[in-house]
Structure formats: C-alpha cells, structure tokens
C-alpha positions in Angstrom: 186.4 132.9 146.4 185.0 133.1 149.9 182.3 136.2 150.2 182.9 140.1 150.1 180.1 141.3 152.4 180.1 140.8 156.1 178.7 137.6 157.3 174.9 137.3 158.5 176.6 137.4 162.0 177.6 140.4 161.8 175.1 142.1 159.7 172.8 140.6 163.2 175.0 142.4 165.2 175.2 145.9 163.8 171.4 145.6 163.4 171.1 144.8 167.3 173.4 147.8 168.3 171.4 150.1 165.9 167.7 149.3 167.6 169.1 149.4 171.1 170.0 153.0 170.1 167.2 153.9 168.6 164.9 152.4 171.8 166.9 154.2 174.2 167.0 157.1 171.8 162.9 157.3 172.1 163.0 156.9 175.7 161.3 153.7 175.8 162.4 150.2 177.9 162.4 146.8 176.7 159.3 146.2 178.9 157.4 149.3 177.4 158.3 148.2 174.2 157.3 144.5 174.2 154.1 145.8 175.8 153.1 148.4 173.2 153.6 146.2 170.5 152.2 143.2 172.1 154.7 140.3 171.6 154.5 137.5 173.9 157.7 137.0 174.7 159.9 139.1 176.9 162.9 137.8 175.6 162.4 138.4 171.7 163.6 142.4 171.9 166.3 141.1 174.0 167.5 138.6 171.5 167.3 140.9 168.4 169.2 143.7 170.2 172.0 141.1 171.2 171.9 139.5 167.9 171.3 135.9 168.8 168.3 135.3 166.5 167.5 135.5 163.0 165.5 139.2 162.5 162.3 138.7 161.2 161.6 141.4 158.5 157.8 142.0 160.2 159.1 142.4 163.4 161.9 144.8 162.3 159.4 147.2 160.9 157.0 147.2 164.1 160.2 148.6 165.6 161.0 150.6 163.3 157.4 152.2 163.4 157.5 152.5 167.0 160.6 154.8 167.2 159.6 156.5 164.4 162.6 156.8 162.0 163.0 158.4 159.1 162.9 156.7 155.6 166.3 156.5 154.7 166.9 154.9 158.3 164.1 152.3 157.7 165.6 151.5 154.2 169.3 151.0 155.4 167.8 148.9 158.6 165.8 146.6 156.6 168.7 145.9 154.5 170.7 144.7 156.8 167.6 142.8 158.1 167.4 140.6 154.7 171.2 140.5 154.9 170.8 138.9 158.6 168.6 136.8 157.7 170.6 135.3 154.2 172.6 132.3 156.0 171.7 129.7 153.9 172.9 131.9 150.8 176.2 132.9 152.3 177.2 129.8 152.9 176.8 128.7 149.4 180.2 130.6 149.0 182.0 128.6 150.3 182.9 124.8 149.2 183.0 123.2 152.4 182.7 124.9 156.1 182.4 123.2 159.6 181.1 124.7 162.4 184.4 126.0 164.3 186.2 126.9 160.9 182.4 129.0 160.2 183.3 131.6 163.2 186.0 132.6 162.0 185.2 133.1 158.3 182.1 134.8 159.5 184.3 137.6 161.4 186.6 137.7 158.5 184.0 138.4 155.6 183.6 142.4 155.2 186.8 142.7 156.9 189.2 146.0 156.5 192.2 145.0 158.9 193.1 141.7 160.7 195.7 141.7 163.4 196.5 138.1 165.4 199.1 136.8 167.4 199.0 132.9 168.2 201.8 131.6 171.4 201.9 128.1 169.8 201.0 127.7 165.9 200.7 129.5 163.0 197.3 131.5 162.1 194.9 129.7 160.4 195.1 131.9 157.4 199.2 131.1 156.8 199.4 127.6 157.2 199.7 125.0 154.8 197.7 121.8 153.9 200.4 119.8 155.6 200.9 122.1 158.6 197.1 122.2 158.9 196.2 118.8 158.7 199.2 118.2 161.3 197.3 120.6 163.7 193.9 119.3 162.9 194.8 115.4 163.5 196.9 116.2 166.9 194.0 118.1 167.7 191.3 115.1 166.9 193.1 112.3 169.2 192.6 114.8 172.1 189.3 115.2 171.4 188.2 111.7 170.0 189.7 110.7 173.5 187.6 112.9 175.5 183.8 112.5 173.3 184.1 115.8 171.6 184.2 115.4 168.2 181.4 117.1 166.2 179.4 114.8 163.2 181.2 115.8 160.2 184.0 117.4 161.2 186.8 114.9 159.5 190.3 116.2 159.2 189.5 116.3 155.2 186.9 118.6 155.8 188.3 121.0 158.3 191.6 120.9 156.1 189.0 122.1 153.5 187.0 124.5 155.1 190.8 126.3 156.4 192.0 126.2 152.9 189.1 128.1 151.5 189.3 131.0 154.1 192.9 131.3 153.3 191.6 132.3 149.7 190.9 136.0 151.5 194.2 136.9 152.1 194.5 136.2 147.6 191.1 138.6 147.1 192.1 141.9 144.7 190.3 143.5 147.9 192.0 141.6 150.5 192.1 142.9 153.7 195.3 144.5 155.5 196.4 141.2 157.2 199.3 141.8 160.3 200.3 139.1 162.8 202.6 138.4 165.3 204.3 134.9 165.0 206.2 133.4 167.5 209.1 131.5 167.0 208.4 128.6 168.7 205.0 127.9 166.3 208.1 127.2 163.8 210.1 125.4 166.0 210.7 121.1 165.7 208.9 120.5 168.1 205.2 121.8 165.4 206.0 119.5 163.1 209.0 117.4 161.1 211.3 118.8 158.6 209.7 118.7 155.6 206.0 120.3 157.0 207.5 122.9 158.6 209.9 123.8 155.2 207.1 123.7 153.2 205.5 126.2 156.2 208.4 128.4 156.2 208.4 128.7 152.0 204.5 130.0 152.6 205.4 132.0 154.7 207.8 133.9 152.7 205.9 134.2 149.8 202.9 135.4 152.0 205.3 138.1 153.6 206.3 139.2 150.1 202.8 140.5 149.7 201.9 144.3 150.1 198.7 143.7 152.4 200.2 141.3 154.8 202.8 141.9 157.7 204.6 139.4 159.7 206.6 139.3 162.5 208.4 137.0 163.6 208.7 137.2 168.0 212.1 135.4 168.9 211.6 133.1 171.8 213.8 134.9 174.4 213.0 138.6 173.5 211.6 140.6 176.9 207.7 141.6 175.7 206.9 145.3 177.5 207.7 144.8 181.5 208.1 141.2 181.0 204.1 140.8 179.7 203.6 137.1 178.9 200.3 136.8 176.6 198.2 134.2 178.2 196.6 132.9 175.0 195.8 133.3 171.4 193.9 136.1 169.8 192.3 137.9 166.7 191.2 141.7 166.3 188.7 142.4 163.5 187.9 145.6 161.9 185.5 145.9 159.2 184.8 148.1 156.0 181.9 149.7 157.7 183.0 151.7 160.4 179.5 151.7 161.9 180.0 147.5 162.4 181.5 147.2 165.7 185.2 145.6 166.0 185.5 142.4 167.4 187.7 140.2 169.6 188.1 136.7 169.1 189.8 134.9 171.5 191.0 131.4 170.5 191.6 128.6 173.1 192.4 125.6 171.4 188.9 123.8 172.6 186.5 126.5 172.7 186.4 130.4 171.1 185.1 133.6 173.3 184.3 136.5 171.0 183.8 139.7 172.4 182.9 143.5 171.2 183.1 145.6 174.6 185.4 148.9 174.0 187.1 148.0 177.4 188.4 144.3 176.5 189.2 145.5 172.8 191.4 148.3 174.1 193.7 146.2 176.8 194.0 143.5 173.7 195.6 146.1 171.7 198.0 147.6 173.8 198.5 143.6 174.2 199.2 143.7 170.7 200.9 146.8 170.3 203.9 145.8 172.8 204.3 142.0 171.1 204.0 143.9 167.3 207.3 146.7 168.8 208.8 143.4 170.7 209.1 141.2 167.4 211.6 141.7 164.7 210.5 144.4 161.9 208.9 142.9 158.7 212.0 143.2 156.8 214.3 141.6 159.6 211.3 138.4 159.7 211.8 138.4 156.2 215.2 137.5 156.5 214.6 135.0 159.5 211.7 133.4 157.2 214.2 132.9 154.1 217.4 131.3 156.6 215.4 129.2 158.7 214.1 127.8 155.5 217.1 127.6 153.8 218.7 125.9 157.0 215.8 123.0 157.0 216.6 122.6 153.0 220.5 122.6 153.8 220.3 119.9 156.6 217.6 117.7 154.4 220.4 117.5 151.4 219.7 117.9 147.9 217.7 114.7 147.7 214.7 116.3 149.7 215.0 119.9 149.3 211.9 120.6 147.2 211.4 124.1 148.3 214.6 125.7 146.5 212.5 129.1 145.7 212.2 130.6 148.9 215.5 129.5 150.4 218.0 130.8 147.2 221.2 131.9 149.2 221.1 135.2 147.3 217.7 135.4 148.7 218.9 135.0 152.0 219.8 138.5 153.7 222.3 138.4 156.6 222.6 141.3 159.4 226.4 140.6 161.2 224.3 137.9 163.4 221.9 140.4 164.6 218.8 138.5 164.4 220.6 135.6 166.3 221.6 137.9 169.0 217.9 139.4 169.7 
C-alpha cells in the first residue's frame, strides 16, 4: 500500500509557504535575512521558501530563531522539516517508482479530493495493465525515436510503478476520487476489443465504489459556450488544509505543476462546466455497463471473458437517451 502522509514534496512546500510568512511577517527581506545570519549564498532562503531543496534541520532553526516563533510553531515546523527531508524512506513504500510516475504519486499521497479530466485516455489511476502498457509502449516508440527515454524507465516498470499508485483509490482512507472521462479515451481508435473490454469492466467496478465519481463526456455534447479544454489536467486537495492545492497539468511529454490561487480557480470553473456537461454518475454507469456489454456481444461467446460487468440485467436502458445526448 502506497504511503498515507503527504510526500516529502509537499511537506517542502508547505514548509516554504510557512517561512516566507513568517519573514515577511517580522518585516525582514531575503537580503536582510541572509545577511544577519551570515550564509553565503543568496540563493539558499530563496530555494527553501520555494521548496526546491532539501531543508536542512540546522538551517530551519536559525530561521526559526530569527523570527522569533513561539514553541509550538518551532515544534510543528521542524516536523515538517524531518518529514521534508525523509525521501529515501518514502520511497521505500512503494515497490517500484520511475521518475514521471514519482510526480504524481507525490501529489497524491496525503490527498483528501482528486478531480481530473484527460481529452484522450483514461486517468492513470483507472486504467488497466493492458490499457496501461498500451499507452506506455505507443508512448516509448515516440520517444525512443526522438532520444528521450530515461535509464530505467522500461514499459515493465512504468506498468509497475502505475499499478501501485492505483492501490490509493483501494485504501480504507482513500481519497474522494471524481473525473471527467471522455468518450473518445474509450473509443477503437485507444486500443482493440479485448483492452478496451477489459478497461470498460474496470471501470464499472471502479464507479460502483462510494469514493469515486465518473463521468462519462459524450463526444458531441456542447461544453459551457462551446469551451474546448486544451489539454489534460489534475486538481489536488490535501488532508491538511494549511498544504496548499495543487494543479497538475499533464502534456503527454512533459508535466507543469502549479499552486497560484489565480490558475487554480480558472481550472475549476474549467472543471466545473465539463463535470455539468458529462452525463450524471448514474447515467455513465449505464453507458459503462452497454458499451461493455456491446464489445462482449460483438466478440461472441468464445472471447467474452468479462461476463460480470456486462450481465444484461445489469445493463440499464433510458428510451435511448444517452444515445441522443
């Protein structure tokens, strides 16, 4: 089971926003600051505050000294300074984790809520071995061709390191999960029969769960004043409510992650109008257990493997209404 707690990452984070305060707080700039403690390098406070560097412990507490905050404050800070700093042992969670598959377990470890909407292909955390390793291998001859590929980052392993973040969504204290799928990640053109029943069965069962929503958005349905979303993303919101949420925006070759109030906002209204746009949870329900049952009808007894999420008497019909929309 992957880790509880938030991620090193994020435990960086919070403990950059919190000494920013507490320097502007006491009046003080990064210059004076650097100065009266006498570091040599301008750009250490810098990279504490913005949480690109490991906090040392030491250096923590000169701050902490200089502002001057109380003991309780110094004790929670220095917490999340040995949390920070615990990588290595956060890691060890986890059976097998590459680098781009690390970014987003990081940002999913401590979480409360995850919402995520994808134009092309199934979120990471619903997908299947097959449907992964599909995506994963289509995704390594474009970048085998161009130079890209990182040491150790085989379609075994990546397959791997996706599997055991999926094992969130299974925790007793799983996270409320929603997402936004549209119906072309499901269409032939992701994958050949059998992946994409085998996708669909997950799919079902996953909906069936009482901390995960899905929505299915059917490919000709008008999105607010004809909005088209321009590309894939994730919004993160985490146990603590002093860790800041976080955007992750996925673009098949590279990730942007952001936490700036103005950027989060716009990507959930973004959110908000494909979430009212999709069918309702019950009505993707019903879309999840046809298509399903459609791909198992057209394979023929000889192949259809998948029988439990495509039962007819499973299969709810509304007088053609989810065909129409």
């Amino acid at each position: 089971m992957p880790p509880t707690g938030p991620s090193p990452v994020l435990r960086r984070r919070r403990l950059g926003l919190e000494l920013r305060k507490l320097r502007e707080a006491a009046g003080l700039t990064g210059d004076q600051v650097i100065a009266r403690i006498g570091w040599a390098s301008a750009s250490k406070l810098s990279r504490l505050e913005n949480g690109r560097s490991r906090p040392d412990p030491d250096d923590v507490a000169a701050l902490l000294d200089l502002y001057g905050v109380t003991d309780a404050q110094r004790e929670e800070l220095l917490g999340i300074t040995g949390e920070a700093g615990d990588m290595r042992g956060w890691l060890r969670k986890y059976p097998v984790m590459t680098p781009q598959q690390r970014s987003f377990a990081e940002l999913e470890a401590g979480c409360a809520e995850i919402l995520e909407y994808n134009p092309v292909l199934v979120p990471g955390l619903l997908q299947t071995t097959g449907y992964a390793r599909l995506r994963i291998v289509s995704a390594h001859q474009v970048e085998s061709g161009a130079g890209d590929l990182e040491h150790g980052e085989t379609p075994d392993n990546e397959v791997a390191a996706r599997v055991a973040r999926q094992s969130l969504l299974s925790r007793a204290d799983a996270p409320r999960y929603t997402a936004v799928l549209e119906e072309a990640a499901l269409g032939r053109r992701a994958g050949p029969p059998e992946v994409l029943r085998e996708q669909l069965s997950q799919l079902c069962n996953l909906a069936m769960l009482p901390h995960v929503t899905l929505h299915v958005l059917p490919r000709d349905t008008k999105i607010g004043d004809w909005y088209l979303p321009p590309t894939a993303f994730s919004i993160y919101r985490f146990a603590d409510p002093l860790d800041p949420e976080t955007l992750a925006i996925e673009g098949g070759f590279t990730n942007a992650m952001s936490t700036e109030v103005s950027t989060l906002n716009a990507y959930k209204v973004a959110f908000e109008w494909l979430r009212s746009a999709a069918l309702s949870a019950s009505d993707t329900i019903s879309w999840l257990f046809e298509a399903a049952g459609r791909l198992t009808e057209a394979a023929g007894p000889s192949t259809a493997t998948h029988g439990s999420a495509t039962t007819p008497t499973q299969r709810r019909r509304h007088s053609g209404r989810l065909t129409d929309r």
